[in-house]
C-alpha positions in Angstrom: -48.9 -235.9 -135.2 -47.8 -234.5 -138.6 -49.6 -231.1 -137.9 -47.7 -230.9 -134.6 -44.5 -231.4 -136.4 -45.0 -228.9 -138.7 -45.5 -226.5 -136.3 -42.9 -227.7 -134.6 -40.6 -227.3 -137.7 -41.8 -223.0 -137.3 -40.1 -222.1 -134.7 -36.6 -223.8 -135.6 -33.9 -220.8 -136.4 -32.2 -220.9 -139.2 -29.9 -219.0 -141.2 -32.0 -219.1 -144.3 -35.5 -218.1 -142.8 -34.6 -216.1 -139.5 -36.1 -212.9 -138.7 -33.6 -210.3 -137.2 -32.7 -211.7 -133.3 -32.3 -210.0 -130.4 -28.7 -211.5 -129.7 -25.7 -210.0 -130.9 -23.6 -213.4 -130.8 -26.3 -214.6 -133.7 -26.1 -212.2 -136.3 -28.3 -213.1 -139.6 -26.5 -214.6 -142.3 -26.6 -213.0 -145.3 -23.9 -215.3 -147.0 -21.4 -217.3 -145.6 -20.5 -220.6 -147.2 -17.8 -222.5 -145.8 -14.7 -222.0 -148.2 -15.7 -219.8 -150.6 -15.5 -216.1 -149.9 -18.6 -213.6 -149.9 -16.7 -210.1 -150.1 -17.0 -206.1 -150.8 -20.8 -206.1 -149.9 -23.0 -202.9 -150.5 -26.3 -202.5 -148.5 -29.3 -199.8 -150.1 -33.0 -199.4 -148.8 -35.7 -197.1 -149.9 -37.6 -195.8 -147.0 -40.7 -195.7 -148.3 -40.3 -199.7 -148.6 -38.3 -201.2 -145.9 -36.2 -203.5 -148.4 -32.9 -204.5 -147.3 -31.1 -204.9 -150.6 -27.3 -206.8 -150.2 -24.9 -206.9 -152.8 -21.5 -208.9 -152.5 -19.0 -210.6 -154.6 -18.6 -214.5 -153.6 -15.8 -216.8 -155.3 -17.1 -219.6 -157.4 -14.6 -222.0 -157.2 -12.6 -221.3 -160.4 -10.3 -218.4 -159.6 -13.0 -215.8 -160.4 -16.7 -214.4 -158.3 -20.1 -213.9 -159.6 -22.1 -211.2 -158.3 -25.0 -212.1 -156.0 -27.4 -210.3 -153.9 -30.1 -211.0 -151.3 -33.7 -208.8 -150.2 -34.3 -208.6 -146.3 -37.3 -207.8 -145.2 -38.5 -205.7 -142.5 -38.1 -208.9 -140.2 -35.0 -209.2 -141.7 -36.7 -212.6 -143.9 -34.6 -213.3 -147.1 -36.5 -213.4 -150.0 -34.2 -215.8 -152.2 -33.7 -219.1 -150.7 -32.0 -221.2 -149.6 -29.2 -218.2 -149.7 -29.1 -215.9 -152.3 -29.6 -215.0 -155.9 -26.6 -214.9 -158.4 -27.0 -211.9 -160.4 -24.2 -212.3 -162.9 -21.7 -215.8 -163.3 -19.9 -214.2 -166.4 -15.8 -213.8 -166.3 -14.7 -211.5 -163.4 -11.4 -210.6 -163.0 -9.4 -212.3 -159.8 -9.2 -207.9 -158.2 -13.1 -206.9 -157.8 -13.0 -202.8 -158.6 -15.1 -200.3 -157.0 -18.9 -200.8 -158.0 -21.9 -199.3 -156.5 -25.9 -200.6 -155.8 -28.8 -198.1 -155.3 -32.3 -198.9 -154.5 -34.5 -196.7 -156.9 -37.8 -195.1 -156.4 -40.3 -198.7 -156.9 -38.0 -200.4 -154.9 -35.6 -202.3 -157.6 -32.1 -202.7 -157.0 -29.7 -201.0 -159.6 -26.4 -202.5 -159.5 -23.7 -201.6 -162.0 -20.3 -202.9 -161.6 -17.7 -204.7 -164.1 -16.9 -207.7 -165.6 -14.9 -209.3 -168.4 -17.9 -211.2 -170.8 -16.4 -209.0 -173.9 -12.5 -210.2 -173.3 -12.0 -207.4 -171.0 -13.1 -205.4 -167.9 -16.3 -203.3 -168.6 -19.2 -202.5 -166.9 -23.0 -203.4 -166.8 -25.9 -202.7 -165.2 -28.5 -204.6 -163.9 -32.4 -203.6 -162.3 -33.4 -206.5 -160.4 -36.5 -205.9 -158.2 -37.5 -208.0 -154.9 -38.6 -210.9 -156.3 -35.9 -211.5 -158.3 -36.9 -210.5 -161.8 -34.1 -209.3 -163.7 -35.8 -206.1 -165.0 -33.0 -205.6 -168.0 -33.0 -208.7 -168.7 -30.8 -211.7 -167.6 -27.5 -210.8 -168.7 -28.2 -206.9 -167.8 -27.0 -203.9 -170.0 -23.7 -203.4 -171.3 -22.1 -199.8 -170.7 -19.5 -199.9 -172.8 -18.1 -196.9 -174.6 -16.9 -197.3 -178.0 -14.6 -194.8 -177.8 -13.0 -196.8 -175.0 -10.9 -199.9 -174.3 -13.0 -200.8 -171.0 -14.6 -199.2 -167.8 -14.3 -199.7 -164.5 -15.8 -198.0 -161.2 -19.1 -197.2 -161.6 -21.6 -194.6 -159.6 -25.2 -194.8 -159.7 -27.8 -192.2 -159.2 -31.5 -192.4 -159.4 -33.4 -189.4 -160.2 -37.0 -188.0 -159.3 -38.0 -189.6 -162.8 -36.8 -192.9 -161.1 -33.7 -192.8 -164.3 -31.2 -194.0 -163.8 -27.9 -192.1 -163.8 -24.3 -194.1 -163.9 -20.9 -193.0 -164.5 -17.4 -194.9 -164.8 -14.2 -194.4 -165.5 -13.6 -195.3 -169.3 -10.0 -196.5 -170.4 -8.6 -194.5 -173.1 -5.6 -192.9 -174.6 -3.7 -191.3 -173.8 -5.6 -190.7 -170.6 -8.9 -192.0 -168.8 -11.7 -190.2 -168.8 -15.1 -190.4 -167.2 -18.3 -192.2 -169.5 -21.8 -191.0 -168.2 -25.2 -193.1 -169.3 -28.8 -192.2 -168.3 -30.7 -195.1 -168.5 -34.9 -195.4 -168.5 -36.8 -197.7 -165.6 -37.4 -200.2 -168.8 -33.8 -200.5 -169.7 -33.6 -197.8 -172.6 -30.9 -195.7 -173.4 -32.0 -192.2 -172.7 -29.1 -190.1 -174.6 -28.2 -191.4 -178.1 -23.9 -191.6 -176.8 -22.3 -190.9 -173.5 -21.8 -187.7 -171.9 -18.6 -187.6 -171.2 -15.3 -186.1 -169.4 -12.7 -185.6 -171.1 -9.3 -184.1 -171.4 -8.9 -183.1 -175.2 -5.0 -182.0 -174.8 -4.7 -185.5 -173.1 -2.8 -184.1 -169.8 -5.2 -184.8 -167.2 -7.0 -188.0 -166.9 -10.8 -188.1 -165.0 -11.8 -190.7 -162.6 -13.7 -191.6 -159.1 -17.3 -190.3 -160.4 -20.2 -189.9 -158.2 -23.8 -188.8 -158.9 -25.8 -186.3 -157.0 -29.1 -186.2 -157.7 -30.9 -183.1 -158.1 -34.8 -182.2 -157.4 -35.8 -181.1 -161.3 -33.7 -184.4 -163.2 -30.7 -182.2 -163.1 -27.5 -184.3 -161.2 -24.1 -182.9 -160.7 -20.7 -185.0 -160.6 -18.0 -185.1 -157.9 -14.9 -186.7 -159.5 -11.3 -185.8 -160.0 -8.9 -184.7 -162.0 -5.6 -186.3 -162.2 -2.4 -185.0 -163.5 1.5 -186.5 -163.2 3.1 -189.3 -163.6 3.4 -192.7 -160.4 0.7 -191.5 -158.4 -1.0 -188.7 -159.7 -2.0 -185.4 -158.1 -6.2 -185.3 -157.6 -8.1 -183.0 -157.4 -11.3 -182.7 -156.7 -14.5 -181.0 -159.4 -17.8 -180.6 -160.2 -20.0 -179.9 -163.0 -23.8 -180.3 -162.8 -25.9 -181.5 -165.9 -28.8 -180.9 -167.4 -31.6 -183.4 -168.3 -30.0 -184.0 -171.2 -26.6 -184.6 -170.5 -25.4 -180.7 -171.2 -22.9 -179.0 -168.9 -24.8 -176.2 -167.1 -22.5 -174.3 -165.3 -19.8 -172.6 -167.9 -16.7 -174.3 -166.4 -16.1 -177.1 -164.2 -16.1 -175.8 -160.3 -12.7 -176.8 -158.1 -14.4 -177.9 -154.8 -10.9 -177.4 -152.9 -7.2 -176.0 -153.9 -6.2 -179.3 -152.0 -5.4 -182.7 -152.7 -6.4 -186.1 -152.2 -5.2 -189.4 -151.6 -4.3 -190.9 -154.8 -6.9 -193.9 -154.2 -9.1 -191.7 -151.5 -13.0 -191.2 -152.8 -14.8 -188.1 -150.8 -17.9 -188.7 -149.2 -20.9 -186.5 -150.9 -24.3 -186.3 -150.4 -27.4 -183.7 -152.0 -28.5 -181.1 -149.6 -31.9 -181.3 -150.4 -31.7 -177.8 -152.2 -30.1 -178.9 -155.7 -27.0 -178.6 -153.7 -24.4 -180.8 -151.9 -22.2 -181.1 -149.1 -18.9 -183.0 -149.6 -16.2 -184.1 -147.3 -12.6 -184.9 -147.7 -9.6 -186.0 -145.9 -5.8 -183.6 -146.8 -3.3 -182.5 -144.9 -3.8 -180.5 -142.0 -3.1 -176.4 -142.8 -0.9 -175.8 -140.2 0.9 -179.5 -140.2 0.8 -180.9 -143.7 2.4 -184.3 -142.0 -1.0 -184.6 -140.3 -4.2 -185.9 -141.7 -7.6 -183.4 -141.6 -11.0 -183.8 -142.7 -12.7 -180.3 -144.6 -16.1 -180.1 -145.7 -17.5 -178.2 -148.6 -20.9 -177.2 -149.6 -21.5 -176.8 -153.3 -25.3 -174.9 -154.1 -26.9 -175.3 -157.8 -24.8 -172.6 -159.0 -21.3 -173.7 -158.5 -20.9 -171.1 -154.9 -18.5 -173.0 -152.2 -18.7 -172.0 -148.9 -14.8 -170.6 -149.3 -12.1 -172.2 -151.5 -11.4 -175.4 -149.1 -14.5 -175.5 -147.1 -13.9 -175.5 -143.5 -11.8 -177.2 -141.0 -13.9 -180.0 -139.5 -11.5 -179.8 -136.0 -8.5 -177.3 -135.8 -6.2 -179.6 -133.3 -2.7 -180.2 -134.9 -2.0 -183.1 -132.4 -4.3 -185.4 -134.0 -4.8 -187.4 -137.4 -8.1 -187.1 -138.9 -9.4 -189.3 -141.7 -12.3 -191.1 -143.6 -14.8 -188.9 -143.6 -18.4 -189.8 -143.6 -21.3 -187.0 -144.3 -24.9 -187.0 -143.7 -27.4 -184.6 -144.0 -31.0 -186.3 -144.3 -34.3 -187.5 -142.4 -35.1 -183.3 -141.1 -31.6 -182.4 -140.4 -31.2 -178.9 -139.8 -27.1 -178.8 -140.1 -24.9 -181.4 -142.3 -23.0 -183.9 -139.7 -19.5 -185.3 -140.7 -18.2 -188.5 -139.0 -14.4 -188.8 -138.4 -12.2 -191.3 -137.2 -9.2 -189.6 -135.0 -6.3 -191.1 -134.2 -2.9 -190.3 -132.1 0.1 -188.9 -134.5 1.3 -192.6 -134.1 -2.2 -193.6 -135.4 -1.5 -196.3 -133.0 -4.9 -195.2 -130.7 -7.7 -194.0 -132.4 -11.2 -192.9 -131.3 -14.5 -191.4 -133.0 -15.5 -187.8 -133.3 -18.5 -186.0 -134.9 -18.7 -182.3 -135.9 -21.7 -180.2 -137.4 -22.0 -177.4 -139.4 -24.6 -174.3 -139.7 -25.3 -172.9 -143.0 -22.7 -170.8 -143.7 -20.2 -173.7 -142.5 -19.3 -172.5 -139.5 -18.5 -175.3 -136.8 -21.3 -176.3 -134.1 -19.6 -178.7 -132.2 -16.5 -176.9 -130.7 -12.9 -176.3 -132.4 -12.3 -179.9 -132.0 -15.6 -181.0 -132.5 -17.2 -183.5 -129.9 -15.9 -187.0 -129.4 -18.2 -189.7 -129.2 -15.5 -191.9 -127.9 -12.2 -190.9 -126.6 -8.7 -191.4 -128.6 -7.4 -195.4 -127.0 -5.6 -198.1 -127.7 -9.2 -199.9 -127.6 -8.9 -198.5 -131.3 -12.5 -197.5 -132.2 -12.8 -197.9 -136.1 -16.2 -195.5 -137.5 -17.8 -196.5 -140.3 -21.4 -195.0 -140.8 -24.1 -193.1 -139.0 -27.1 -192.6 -139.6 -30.2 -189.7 -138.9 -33.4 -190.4 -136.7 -35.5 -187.9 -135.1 -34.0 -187.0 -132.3 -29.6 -187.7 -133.2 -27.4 -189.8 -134.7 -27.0 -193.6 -134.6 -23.7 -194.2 -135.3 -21.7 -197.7 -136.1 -18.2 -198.5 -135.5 -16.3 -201.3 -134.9 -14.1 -201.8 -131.3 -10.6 -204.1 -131.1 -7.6 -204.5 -133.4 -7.2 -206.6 -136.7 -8.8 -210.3 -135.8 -10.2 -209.1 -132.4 -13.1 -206.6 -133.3 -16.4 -206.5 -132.2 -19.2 -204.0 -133.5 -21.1 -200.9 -131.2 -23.6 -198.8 -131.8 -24.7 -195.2 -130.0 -26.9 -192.6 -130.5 -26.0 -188.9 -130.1 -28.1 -185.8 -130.5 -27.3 -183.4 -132.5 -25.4 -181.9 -130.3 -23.4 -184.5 -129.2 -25.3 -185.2 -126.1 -25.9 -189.5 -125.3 -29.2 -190.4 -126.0 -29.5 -193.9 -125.2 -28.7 -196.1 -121.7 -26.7 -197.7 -121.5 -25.0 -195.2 -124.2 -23.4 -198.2 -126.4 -25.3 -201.1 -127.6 -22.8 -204.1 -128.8 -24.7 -205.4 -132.4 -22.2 -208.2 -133.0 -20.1 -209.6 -129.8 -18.7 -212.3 -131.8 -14.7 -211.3 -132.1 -13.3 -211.4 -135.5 -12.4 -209.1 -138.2 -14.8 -207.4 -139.4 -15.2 -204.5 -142.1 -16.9 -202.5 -144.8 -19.6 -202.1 -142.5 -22.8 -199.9 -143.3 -25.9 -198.3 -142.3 -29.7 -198.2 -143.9 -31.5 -195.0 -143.9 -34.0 -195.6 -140.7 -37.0 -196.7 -141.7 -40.6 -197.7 -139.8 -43.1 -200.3 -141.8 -46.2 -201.7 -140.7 -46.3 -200.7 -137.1 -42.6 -202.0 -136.6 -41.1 -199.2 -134.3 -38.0 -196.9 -136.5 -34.9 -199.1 -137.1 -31.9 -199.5 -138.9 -30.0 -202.5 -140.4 -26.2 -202.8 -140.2 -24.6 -204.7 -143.0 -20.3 -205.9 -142.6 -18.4 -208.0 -143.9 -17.3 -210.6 -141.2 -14.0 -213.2 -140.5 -16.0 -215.3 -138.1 -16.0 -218.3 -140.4 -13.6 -217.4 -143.3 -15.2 -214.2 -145.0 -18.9 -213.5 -145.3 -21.5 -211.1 -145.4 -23.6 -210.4 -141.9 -26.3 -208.1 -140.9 -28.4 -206.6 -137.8 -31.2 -204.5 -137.3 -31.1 -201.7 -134.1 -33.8 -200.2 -132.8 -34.9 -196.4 -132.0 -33.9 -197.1 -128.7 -30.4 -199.5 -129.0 -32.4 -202.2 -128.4 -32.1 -205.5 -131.4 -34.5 -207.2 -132.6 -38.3 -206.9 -134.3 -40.2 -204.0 -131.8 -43.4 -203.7 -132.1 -45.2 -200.8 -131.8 -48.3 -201.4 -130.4 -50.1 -197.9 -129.2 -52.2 -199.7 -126.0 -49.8 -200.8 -123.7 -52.5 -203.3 -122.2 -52.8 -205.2 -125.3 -51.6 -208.8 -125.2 -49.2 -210.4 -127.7 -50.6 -213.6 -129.5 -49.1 -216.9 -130.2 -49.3 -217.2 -134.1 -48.1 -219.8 -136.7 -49.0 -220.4 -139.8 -48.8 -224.1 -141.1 -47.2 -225.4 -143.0 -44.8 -223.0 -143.7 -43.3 -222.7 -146.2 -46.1 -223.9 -148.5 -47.6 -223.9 -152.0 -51.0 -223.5 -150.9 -54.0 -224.1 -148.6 -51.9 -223.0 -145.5 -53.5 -222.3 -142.2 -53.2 -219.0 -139.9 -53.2 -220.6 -135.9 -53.7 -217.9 -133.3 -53.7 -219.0 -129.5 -55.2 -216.0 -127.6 -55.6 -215.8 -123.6 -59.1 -214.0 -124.1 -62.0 -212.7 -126.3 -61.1 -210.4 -128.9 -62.2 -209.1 -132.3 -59.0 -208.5 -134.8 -58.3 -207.0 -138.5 -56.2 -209.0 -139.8 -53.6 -207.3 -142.8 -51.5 -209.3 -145.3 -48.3 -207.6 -146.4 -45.8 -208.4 -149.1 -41.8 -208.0 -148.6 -42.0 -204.4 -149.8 -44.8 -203.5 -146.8 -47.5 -203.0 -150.1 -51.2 -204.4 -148.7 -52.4 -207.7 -150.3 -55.9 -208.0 -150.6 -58.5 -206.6 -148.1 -58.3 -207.1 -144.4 -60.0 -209.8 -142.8 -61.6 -209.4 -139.7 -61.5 -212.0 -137.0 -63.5 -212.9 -134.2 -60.9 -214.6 -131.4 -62.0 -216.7 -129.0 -59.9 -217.3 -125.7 -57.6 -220.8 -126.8 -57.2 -221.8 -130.0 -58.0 -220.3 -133.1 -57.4 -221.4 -136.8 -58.3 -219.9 -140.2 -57.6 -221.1 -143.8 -55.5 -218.4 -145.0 -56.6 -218.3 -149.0 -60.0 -218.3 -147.4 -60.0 -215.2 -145.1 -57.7 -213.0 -147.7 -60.1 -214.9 -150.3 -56.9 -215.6 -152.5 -56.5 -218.8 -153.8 -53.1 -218.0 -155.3 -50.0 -216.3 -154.3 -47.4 -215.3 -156.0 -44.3 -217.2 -154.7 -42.5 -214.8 -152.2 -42.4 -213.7 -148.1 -45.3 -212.4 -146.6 -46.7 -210.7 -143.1 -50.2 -211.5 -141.5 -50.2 -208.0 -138.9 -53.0 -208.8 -135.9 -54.6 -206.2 -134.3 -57.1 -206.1 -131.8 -58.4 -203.9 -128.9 -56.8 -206.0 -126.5 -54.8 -208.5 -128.8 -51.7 -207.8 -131.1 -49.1 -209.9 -133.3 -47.3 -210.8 -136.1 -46.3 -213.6 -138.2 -44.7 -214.9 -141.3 -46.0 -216.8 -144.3 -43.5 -218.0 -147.3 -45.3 -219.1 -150.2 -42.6 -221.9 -152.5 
């Protein structure tokens, strides 16, 4: 009776140890608490891992947030129960700043944001790795610049060496300038001060930073210059770096003669060459009232494609704004997502163009849209490369009343999966910040993605969903016989300490290997091999991975057979 309970207790769905579902009206919680607020969240994976790392700010109750973050895995499993882990509960400010989370080359998170533990707002920096251990320590790594009064928008970049590169904008006087820290895997400062950028004469001040990594340890910066009183005039620059923190190139290259939106960041990414491709949004050349989107390629030595880049659509009828560029998993050309709206930016729709390598435009003068200008107001947020196009997310609906698609496009515009749209959250509320993982395939699991937004449904919190190759939701697995039969398997009791058994109920004769995986998709142990016999089959799990102890964390028992295949999960309190 009490074993039947307990495998009962398996297949209950909950929000704390749910696998990614099939159903867009149930979502996995990452974070939402009744009340409080879960905000501004950032999702990063590596690849090579299959790590969903989530970042957010959630109030505490006393005017003020600590910084939390969760670990999917590729099930979508979260590996800190019952529903997150609180990085930092030091003084925030009641306004959370820009901040920024990359997942580094061992699959550690590398947060660095700001907070006010020294009186006022600075920033710190944080490794935390997937099961939770606070790599630099528990209270993290202060980046303060002596020469400063605070910092406050941070960019991280990790480098081949898997360093750490992070750069914020430091308050001084008379005008900001930008701090720059390299930072070693074991928490070590790697350059004796900051690199920094400055304005000697004290007329310009230097903010919005952002690293590109470069193949040799080299990085450049995207950031910009501001000048004037109210709301400055930016422009945008970039310098690479050496190593060691020198300037390489003589000067200081101006990516465009035109400016940006006082508060507007440009989207950049590396080019896989030591270069980068950036994109922008400024007014459009022949009607400065309207809003355009330009991109610009910068190579290793400082050359642009021309002094503004080019043109992403050439219509003067439209707006054009908020720019997002990708060029990664075997692109041949850079893709730049755009959100186009009527001049009464009352309709809007979403349009894509590519670029060749000269920057010329692929897709048409007014590049192709992906859906049309309506008052259905389709809001883009992210896309994201497979092997044969573009899965792109966007929200559908006005303020309140949204819901969020996805499609897939090749790269040349052309629909790749039916039906074309794929709804990933039908629940209608507001919904926002939403983002993309680089696709990734673990362990058989067929190539997906995981969408991460934050969501109104219950007050404000943190959501995400994985989407297949194919549109579909949901774990796919990718079994290469199509005649072999999925098992039935538990594993009791679950969670557990120890001693837990594997139950497999198979419809005929099979012999299996049977693979335990950790949450980063690494191989515990040596496979066990399995003889199944048609019914009911149990194994002691310590006994058949001949491990009598496991670290505490979420594990994967894969099954395969020549006529038998599953999965299941283990956690291990």
């Amino acid at each position: 009776m009490k074993r039947n309970l307990l495998l009962a207790l398996v297949f209950v769905a909950t929000s704390a140890v749910a696998q990614f579902t099939n159903d867009p009206a149930l979502n996995s919680i990452v974070r939402d608490s009744s009340g409080p607020e879960e905000v501004v969240p950032i999702c990063a994976l590596n690849p090579q891992y299959g790590t969903t790392y989530v970042s957010w700010f959630n109030q505490n109750g006393m005017g003020s947030y600590d910084f939390s973050m969760q670990a999917l895995d590729n099930f979508g499993y979260p590996a800190f129960q019952p529903s997150s882990l609180t990085v930092s509960n030091f003084p925030q400010n009641s306004a959370i700043f820009v901040y920024d989370t990359k997942v580094d080359n061992t699959n550690s998170m590398v947060s660095a944001f700001q907070d006010e533990r020294s009186g006022v707002l600075d920033v710190v920096a944080y490794r935390v790795d997937q099961s939770g251990a606070f790599q630099w320590g528990n209270s993290g790594i202060s980046l303060k610049d002596s020469l400063a009064t605070g910092g406050i928008a941070p960019n991280v970049g990790i480098l081949p060496s898997n360093d750490a590169v992070i750069a914020w904008i430091a308050d001084g006087s008379p005008k900001d300038w930008i701090s720059i820290r390299k930072i070693s895997p074991a928490g070590n400062f790697l350059w004796a001060s900051p690199t920094r950028i400055i304005d000697s004469t004290g007329v310009a001040s230097f903010s919005r930073p952002q690293i590109v990594p470069m193949l040799n340890d080299d990085f450049m910066i995207l950031y910009v210059r501001q000048t004037g009183s109210g709301l400055p005039a930016s422009a945008m620059y970039m310098q690479r770096y050496d190593a060691s923190g020198n300037p390489v190139w003589a000067s200081p290259v101006a990516v465009s003669s035109k400016l940006i939106g006082f508060a507007a960041y440009p989207s950049v990414v590396p080019d896989g060459n030591n270069g980068a491709y950036i994109a922008y949004s400024s007014g459009n050349p022949s009607n400065p009232s309207m809003n355009d989107v330009y991109v610009q390629h910068i190579d290793g030595n400082g050359n642009l494609w021309s002094v503004d880049g080019t043109e992403a659509c050439t219509s003067t009828l439209t707006h054009r704004m908020s720019p997002k560029i990708r060029f990664e998993n075997g692109m041949a050309n850079p893709m730049v997502l755009i959100k186009e709206t009527d001049a009464a930016q009352g309709s809007s729709g979403v349009t894509i163009q590519s670029f060749d390598a000269s920057g010329n435009r692929l897709l048409g003068p007014d590049g192709f849209a992906v859906t049309p200008i309506t008052a259905l107001y389709d809001e883009p947020y992210d896309m994201r490369a497979e092997t044969d196009g573009m899965i792109i997310l966007y929200a559908e609906g006005t303020f309140g009343n949204q819901q969020l698609l996805a499609t897939k496009v090749n790269f040349t515009g052309t629909s790749v999966w039916t039906p074309a749209t794929t709804v990933v959250s039908s629940v209608v509320s507001n919904k926002s910040r939403a983002q993309l993982t680089p696709v990734f395939s673990i362990i058989d699991l067929s190539n997906q993605i995981v969408a991460v937004w934050e969501d109104d449904r219950q007050d404000v919190g943190v959501y995400a969903q994985n989407i297949n190759y194919d549109g579909t939701l949901g774990i796919q697995v990718n079994i290469s016989s199509p005649d072999r039969q999925q098992l039935n398997a538990v594993v009791f009791p679950n969670p557990s300490g120890s001693n837990s058994f594997l139950k497999i109920n198979s419809t005929t004769l099979d012999e299996v290997t049977a693979t335990m995986y950790d949450a980063t998709g690494r191989v515990i142990g040596a496979p066990a091999f399995l003889s199944l016999t048609s019914g009911t089959n149990e194994f002691k799990v310590n006994e058949i991975f001949r491990h009598s102890n496991l670290a505490s964390g979420i594990y994967s028992i894969d099954i395969k057979g020549e006529k038998t295949a599953g999965r299941v999960q283990m956690v291990v309190e």
